[in-house]
C-alpha positions as CSV (number, residue, x, y, z in Angstrom):
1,X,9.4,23.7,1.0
2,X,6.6,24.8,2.4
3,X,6.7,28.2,1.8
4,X,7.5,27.4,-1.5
5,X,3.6,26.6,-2.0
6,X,2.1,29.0,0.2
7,X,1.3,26.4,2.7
8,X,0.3,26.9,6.3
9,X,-0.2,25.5,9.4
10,X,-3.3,23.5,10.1
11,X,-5.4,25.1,12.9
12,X,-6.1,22.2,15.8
13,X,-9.5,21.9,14.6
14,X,-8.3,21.1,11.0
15,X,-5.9,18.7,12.5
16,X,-8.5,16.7,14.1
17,X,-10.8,16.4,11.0
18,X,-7.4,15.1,9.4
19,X,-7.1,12.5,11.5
20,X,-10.9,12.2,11.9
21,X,-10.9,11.3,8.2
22,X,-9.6,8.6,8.3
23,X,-12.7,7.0,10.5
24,X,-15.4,8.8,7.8
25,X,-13.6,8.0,4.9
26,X,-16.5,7.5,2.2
27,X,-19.3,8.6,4.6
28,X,-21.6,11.6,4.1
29,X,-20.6,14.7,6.3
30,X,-20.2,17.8,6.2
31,X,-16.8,19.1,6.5
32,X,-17.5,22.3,8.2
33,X,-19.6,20.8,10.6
34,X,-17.0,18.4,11.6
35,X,-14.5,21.5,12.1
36,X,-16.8,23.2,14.1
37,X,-17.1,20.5,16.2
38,X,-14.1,18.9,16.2
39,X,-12.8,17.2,19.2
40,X,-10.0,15.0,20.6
41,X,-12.3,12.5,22.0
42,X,-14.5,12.2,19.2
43,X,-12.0,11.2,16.6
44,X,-12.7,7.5,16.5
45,X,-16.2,8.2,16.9
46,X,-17.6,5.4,14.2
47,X,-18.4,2.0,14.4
48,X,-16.2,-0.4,12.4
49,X,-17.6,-4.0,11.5
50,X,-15.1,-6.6,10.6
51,X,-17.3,-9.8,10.0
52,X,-17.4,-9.6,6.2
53,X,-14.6,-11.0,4.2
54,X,-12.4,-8.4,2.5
55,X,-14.3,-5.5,3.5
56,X,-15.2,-3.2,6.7
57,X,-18.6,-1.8,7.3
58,X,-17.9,1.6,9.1
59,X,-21.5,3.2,10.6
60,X,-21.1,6.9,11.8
61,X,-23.8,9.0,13.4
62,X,-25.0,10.4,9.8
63,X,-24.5,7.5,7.0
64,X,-22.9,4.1,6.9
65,X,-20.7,2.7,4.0
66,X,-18.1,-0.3,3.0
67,X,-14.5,0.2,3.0
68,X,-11.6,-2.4,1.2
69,X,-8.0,-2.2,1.2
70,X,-6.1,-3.7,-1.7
71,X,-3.0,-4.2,-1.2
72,X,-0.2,-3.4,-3.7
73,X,1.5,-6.9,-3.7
74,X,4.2,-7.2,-6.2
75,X,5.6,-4.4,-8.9
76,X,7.9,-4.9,-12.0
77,X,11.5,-5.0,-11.1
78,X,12.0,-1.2,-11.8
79,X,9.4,0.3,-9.2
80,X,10.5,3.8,-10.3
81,X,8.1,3.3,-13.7
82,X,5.3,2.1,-12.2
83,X,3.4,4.8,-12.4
84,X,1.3,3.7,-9.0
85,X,-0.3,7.0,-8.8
86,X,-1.1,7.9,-12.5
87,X,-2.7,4.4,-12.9
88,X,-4.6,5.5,-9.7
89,X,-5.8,8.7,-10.5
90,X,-7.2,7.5,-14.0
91,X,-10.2,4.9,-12.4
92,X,-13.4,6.0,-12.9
93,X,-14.0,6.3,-9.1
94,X,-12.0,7.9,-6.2
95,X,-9.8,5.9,-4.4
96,X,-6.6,6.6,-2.2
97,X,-3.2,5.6,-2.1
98,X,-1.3,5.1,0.9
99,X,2.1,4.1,1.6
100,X,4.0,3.3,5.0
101,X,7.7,3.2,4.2
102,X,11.0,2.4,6.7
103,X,14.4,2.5,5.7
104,X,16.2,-0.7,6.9
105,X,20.0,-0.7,8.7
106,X,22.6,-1.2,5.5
107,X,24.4,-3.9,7.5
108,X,20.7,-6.1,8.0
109,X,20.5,-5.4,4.2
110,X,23.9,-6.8,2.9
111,X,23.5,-9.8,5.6
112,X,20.3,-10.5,3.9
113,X,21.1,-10.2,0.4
114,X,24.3,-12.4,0.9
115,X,21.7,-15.0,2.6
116,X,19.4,-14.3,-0.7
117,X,22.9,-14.7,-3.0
118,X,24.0,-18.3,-1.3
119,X,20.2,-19.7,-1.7
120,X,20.0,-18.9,-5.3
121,X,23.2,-20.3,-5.9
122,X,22.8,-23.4,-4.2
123,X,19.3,-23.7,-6.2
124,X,21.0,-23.1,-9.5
125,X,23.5,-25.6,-8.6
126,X,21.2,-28.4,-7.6
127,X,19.2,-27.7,-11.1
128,X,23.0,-28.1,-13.1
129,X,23.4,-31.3,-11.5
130,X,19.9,-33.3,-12.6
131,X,20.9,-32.1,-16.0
132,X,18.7,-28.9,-16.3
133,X,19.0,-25.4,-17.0
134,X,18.7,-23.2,-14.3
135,X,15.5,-21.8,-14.1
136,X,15.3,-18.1,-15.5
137,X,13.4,-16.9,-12.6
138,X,16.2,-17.9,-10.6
139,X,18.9,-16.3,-12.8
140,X,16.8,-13.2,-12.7
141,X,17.0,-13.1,-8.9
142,X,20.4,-13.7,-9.0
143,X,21.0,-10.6,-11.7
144,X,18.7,-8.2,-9.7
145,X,20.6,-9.2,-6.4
146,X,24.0,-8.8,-7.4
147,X,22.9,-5.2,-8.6
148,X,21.8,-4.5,-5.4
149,X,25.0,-5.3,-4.1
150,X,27.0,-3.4,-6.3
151,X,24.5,-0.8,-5.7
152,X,25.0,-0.6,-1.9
153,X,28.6,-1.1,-2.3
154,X,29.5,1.4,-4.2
155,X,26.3,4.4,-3.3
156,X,25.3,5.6,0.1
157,X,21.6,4.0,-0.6
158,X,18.9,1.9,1.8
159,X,16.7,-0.3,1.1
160,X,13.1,0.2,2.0
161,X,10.6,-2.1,3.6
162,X,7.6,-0.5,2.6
163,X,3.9,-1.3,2.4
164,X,1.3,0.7,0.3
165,X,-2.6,0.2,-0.6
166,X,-5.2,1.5,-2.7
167,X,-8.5,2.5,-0.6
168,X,-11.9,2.3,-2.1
169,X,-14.7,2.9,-1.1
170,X,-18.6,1.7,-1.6
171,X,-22.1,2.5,-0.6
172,X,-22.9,-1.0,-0.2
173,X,-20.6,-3.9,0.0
174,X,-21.0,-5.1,-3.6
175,X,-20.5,-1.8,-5.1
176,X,-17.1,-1.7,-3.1
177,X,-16.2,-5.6,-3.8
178,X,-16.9,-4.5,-7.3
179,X,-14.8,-1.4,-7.4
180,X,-11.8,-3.1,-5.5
181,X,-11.7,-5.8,-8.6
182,X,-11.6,-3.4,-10.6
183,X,-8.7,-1.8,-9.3
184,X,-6.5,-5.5,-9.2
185,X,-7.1,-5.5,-13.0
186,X,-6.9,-2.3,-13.9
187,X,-3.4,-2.3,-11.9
188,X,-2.7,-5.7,-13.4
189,X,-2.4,-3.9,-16.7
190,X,0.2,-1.5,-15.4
191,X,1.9,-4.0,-14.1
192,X,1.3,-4.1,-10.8
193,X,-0.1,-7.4,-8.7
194,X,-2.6,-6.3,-6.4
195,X,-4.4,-8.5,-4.0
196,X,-7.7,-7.9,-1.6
197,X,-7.1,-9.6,1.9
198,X,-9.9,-11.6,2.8
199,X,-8.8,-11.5,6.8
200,X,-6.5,-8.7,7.1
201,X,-9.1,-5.7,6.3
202,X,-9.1,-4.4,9.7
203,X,-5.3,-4.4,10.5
204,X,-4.6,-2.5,7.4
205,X,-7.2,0.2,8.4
206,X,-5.5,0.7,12.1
């Protein structure tokens, strides 16, 4: 695959800005430079602030700047036309969109959507027997889950825990509040329930 695109392997130097990246992220700096003088110890070389809510101040030894993670919380039911990264790519800024994914055990999966099966149908018996209708949030769950069971049952598919968020980025802290609003309803549009942890900003970074 690969070869397929003319890639090639990173020298070690490259592979340390990669990572280095990551701690410069909306910073001024000059790429070459940080090549040149790339090092091990050095990757982590910036000073991260946590204090204010839903963002992290991030000083290096040439600029300083505001990060946010926003966190993708909730899609529609069919993830595969969300269009995450189309509805990224067309904000008026640059953002970035990560995504940690981990396939879980098939036998965790069917224990837990049997678990998921019984609880909706003990809830949509309790609403029959007040006289109500059962709640069509509840006979959607119940739809999607048998389809997952019938899905697993009869395919070799896993389920995926995953977690995924959009990064922006902000010379100040009101231009990246501002921009990370933007995103949520921009996304919301789409589709797509985003939220911006007021507490969380520093685990999502490491």
């Amino acid at each position: 695959m690969v070869a397929s695109v003319n890639g090639m392997r990173l020298r070690e130097e490259e592979l340390i800005y990669v990572n280095r990246y990551n701690f410069l992220r909306g910073l001024d700096h000059q790429v070459g430079e940080e090549i040149e003088n790339a090092s091990v110890n050095a990757i982590t070389n910036t000073l991260i602030d946590p204090t204010s809510p839903s963002v992290l101040k991030v000083n290096s030894d040439q600029d300083q700047g505001y990060l946010s993670f926003v966190v993708i919380d909730e899609f529609q039911h069919n993830m595969a036309e969300s269009e995450l990264f189309y509805e990224a790519q067309s904000l008026p800024f640059p953002v970035e969109v990560e995504m940690k994914v981990q396939a879980e055990g098939k036998s965790k999966t069917k224990m837990d959507l049997n678990l998921k099966h019984q609880q909706l149908k003990e809830s949509s018996n309790e609403q029959n027997k007040t006289g109500d209708r059962t709640d069509s949030s509840v006979s959607a769950s119940q739809h999607l889950v048998r389809h997952l069971q019938d899905e697993i049952k009869k395919d070799d598919v896993s389920m995926m825990n995953w977690l995924s968020v959009i990064i922006v980025t902000g010379e100040d802290k009101n231009q990246c509040m501002h921009r990370a609003k933007v995103v949520t309803r921009h996304m919301k549009q789409a589709g797509i329930t985003c939220r911006i942890p007021l507490a969380d900003q520093l685990q999502l970074f490491l």
